[in-house]
C-alpha positions in Angstrom: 63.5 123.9 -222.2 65.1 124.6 -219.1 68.8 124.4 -218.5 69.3 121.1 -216.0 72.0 122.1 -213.4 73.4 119.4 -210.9 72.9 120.8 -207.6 76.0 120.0 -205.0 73.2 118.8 -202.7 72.5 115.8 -204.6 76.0 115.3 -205.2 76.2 115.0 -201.4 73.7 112.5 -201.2 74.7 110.5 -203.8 78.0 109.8 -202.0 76.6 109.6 -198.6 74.2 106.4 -199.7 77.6 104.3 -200.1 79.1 105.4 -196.9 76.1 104.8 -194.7 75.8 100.9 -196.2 79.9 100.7 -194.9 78.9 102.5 -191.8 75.9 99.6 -191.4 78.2 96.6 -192.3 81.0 98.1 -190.2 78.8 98.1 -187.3 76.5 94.9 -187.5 79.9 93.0 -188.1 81.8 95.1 -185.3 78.8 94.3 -183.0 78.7 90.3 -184.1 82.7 90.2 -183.4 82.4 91.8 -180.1 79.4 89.4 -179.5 81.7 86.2 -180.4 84.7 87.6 -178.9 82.3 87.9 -175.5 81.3 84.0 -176.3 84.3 83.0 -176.2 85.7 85.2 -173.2 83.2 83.6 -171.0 83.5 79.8 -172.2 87.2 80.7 -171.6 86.6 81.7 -167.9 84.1 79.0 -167.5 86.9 76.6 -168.4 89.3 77.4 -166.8 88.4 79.5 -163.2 86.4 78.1 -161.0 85.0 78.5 -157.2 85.0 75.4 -155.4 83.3 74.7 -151.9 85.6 74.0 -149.7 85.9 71.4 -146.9 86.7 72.0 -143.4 88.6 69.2 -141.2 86.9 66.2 -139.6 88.6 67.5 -136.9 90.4 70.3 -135.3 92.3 70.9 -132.0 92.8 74.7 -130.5 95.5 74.6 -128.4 95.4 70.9 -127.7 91.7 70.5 -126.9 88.8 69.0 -129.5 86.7 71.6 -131.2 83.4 69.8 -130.9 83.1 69.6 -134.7 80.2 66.7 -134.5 77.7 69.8 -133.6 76.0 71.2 -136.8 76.1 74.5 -135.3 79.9 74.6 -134.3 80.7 73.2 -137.8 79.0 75.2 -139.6 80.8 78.8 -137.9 83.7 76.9 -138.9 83.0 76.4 -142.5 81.9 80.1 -142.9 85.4 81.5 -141.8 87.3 78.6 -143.6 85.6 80.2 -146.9 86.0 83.6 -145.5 89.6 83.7 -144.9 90.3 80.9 -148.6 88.5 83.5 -150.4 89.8 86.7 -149.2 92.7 86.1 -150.9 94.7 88.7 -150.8 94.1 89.6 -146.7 95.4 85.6 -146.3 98.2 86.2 -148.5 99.5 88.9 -146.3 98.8 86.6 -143.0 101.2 84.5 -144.4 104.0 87.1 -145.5 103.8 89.0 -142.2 103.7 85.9 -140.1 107.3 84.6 -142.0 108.7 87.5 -139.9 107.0 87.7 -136.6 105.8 84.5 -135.7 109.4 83.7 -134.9 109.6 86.8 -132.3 106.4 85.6 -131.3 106.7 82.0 -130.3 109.6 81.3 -128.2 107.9 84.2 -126.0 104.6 82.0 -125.7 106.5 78.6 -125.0 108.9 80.2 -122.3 105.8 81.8 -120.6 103.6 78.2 -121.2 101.2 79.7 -123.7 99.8 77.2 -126.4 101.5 78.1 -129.7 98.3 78.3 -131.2 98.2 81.3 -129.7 100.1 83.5 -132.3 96.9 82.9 -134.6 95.3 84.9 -132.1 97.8 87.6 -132.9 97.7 87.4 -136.4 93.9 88.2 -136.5 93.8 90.9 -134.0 96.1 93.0 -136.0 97.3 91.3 -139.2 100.9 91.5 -137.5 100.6 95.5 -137.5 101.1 98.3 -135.2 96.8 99.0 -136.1 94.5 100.9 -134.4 90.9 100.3 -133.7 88.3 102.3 -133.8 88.1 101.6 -130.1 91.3 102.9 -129.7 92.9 98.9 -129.1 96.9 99.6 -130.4 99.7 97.6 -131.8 100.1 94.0 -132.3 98.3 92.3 -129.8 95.5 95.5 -129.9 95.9 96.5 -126.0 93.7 99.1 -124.9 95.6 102.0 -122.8 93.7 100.8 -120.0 95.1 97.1 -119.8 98.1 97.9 -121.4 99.3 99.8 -118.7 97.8 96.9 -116.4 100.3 94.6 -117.3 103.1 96.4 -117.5 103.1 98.0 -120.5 104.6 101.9 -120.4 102.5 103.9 -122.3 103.0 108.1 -122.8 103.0 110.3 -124.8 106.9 109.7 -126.4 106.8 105.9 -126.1 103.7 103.2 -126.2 105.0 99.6 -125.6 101.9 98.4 -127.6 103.4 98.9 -130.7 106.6 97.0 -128.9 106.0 93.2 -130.6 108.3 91.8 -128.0 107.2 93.5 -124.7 103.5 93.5 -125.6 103.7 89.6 -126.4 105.2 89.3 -122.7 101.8 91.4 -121.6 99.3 89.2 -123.7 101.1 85.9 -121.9 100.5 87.8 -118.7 96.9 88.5 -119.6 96.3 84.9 -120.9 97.8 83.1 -118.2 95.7 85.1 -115.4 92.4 84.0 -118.0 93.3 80.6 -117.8 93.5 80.4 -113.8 89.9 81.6 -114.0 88.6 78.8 -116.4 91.1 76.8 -117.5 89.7 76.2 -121.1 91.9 77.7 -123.7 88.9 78.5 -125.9 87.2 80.8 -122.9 90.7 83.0 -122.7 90.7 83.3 -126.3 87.3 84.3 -126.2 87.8 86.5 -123.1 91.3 88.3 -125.2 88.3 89.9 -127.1 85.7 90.5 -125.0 87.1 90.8 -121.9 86.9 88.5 -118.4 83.8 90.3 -117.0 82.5 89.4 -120.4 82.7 86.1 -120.6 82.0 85.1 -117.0 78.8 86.9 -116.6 77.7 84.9 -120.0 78.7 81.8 -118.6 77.1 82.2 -115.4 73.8 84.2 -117.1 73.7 80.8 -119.7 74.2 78.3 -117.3 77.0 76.3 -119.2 80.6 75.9 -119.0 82.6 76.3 -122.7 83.3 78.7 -125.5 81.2 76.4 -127.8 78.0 76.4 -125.9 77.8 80.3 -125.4 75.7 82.5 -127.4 77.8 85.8 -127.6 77.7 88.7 -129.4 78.6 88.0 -133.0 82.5 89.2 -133.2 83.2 87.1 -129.9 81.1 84.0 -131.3 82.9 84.5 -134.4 86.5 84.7 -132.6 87.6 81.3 -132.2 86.4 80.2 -135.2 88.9 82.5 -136.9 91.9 81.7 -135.1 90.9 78.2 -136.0 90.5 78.6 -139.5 93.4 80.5 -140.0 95.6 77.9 -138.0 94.4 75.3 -140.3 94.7 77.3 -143.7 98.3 77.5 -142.5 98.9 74.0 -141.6 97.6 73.0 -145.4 98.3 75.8 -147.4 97.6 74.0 -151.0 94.9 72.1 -149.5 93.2 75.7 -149.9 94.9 76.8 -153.2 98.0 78.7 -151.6 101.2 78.6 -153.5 103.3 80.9 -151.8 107.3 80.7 -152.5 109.6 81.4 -149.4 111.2 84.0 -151.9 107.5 85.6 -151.4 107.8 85.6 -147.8 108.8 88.8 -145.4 112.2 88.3 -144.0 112.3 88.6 -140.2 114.2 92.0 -138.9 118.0 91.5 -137.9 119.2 93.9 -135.8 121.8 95.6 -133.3 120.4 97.6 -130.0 121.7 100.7 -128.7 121.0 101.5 -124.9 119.2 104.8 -124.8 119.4 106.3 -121.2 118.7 109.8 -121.4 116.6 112.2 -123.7 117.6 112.4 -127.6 116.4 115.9 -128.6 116.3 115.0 -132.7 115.7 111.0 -133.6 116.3 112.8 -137.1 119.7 113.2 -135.9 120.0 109.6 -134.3 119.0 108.2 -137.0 122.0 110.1 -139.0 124.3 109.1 -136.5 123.5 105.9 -137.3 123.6 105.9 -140.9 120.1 105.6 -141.2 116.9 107.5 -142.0 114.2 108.3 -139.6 111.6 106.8 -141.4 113.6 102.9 -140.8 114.6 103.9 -137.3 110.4 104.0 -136.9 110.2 101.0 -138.9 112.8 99.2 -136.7 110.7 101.2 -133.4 107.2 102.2 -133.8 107.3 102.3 -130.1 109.4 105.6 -130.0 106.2 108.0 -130.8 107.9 111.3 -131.3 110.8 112.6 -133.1 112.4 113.4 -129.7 112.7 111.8 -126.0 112.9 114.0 -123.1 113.0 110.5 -120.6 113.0 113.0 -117.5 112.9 109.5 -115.5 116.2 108.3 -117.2 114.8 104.9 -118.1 117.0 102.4 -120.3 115.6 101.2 -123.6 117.1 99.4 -126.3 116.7 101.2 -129.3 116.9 98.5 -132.6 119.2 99.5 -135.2 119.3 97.3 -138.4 122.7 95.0 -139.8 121.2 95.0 -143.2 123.7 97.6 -145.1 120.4 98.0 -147.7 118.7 99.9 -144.9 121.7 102.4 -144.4 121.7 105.7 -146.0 124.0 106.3 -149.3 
């Protein structure tokens, strides 16, 4: 008879037959836990977050004049940018940070000049309360283009652009709003005619043959204009009507400051900035109208320069 010897081979496979059953439980119970674990994630979320449709108001004025809310087609635009503006949740957050700090700049501006106060919705939407620019080349809070910047009194160069100048280029938008409403006296028509300009608007009015905002067919930015200033203003008004919880704490605090009168060129705003125990980058922050890092002001015009009172903003 032949000698039996036990090849290492079969030893191999003799222990491999044990680990492949573990490797099978291991899996078909890993897969069933990650199954259940799945189950319950889901039942979980179903439970407890949920999308609601949301209601707009019976009602609504824009800066004191009824929204005609009774038409199916100007309550439905409504309702689409009352979910729009709920559900982007973190863009309305933001609205409501930023507007802690410039609506109060803002307002007293439009009240002395006998703008509705609704009016600072119109703000908030063109730029999100930001020195933006669009892709149309529209600039700074109120998005002037150069053009009608410079129209109503706006100084605009190559070293300073009073666009990104909250205060000066709210005294412009007044300008350019009051002038609107002497043309058609319906606040919904100037809002309309901030974004698409005059020309705009009254060649669709007279081209339609009617007389408001709410009966014009208009390009689908315009038609959607109004409707957003409106459903932002009422999101405001009820904040946790719409699921809002915002703490003050959250809020941005408004900008104290000191000015400086600048009345002749600066060669280094690096330096200025030093001077004042501060960094560049916050005298930008405190003056995004200053566009370069120096002034030559060869026409020796006075500006007040902000400088902040906060000691956090000063340099160590």
């Amino acid at each position: 008879m032949m000698k039996k010897y036990n090849s290492p081979l079969k030893k191999i496979n003799l222990l491999l037959i044990p680990l492949a059953f573990f490797g099978l439980f291991y899996l078909f119970t890993f897969s069933f836990d990650k199954e259940e674990a799945e189950t319950v994630h889901q039942a979980k979320m179903q439970e407890d977050y949920q999308i609601f449709s949301l209601s707009p108001p019976a009602e609504i004025l824009f800066a004191g004049e009824q929204v005609p809310l009774g038409e199916p087609e100007v309550y439905e635009r409504l309702d689409r940018e009352i979910h729009s503006n709920t559900y982007f949740h973190s863009n309305t957050i933001l609205y409501f940070k930023k507007a802690n700090r410039w609506f109060p700049v803002i307002e007293p501006i439009l009240k002395k000049n006998g703008i509705p106060e609704d009016f600072k919705y119109l703000a908030l939407i063109e730029s999100g309360l930001q020195n933006v620019v669009s892709p149309a080349g529209a600039a700074g809070y109120w998005q002037f283009m150069k053009a009608t910047g410079s129209e109503y009194g706006l100084q605009i160069n190559g070293e300073v652009d009073e666009r990104y100048h909250i205060e000066k280029a709210t005294e412009a938008a007044c300008q350019y709003l009051k002038d609107s409403y002497e043309l058609y006296n319906d606040w919904a028509l100037v809002a309309a005619s901030y974004n698409a300009g005059k020309g705009r608007i009254s060649k669709e009015l007279e081209r339609q043959k009617v007389e408001n905002y709410f009966d014009l067919l208009l390009v689908e930015e315009t038609g959607r204009y109004v409707f957003r200033i409106l459903a932002v203003k009422h999101i405001f008004e009820n904040p946790k009507k719409y699921g809002f919880n915002i703490r003050k704490s959250d809020l941005y605090a408004t900008l104290d400051y000191r000015t400086v009168t600048v009345d002749s060129s600066v060669t280094s705003f690096a330096d200025f900035a030093k001077g004042h125990n501060i960094s560049y980058k916050i005298l930008k922050h405190f003056n995004p109208w200053l566009r370069e890092a120096d002034l030559r002001n060869t026409s020796k015009t006075s500006y007040q320069v902000k400088l902040p009172v906060n000691p956090d903003y000063e340099l160590n």
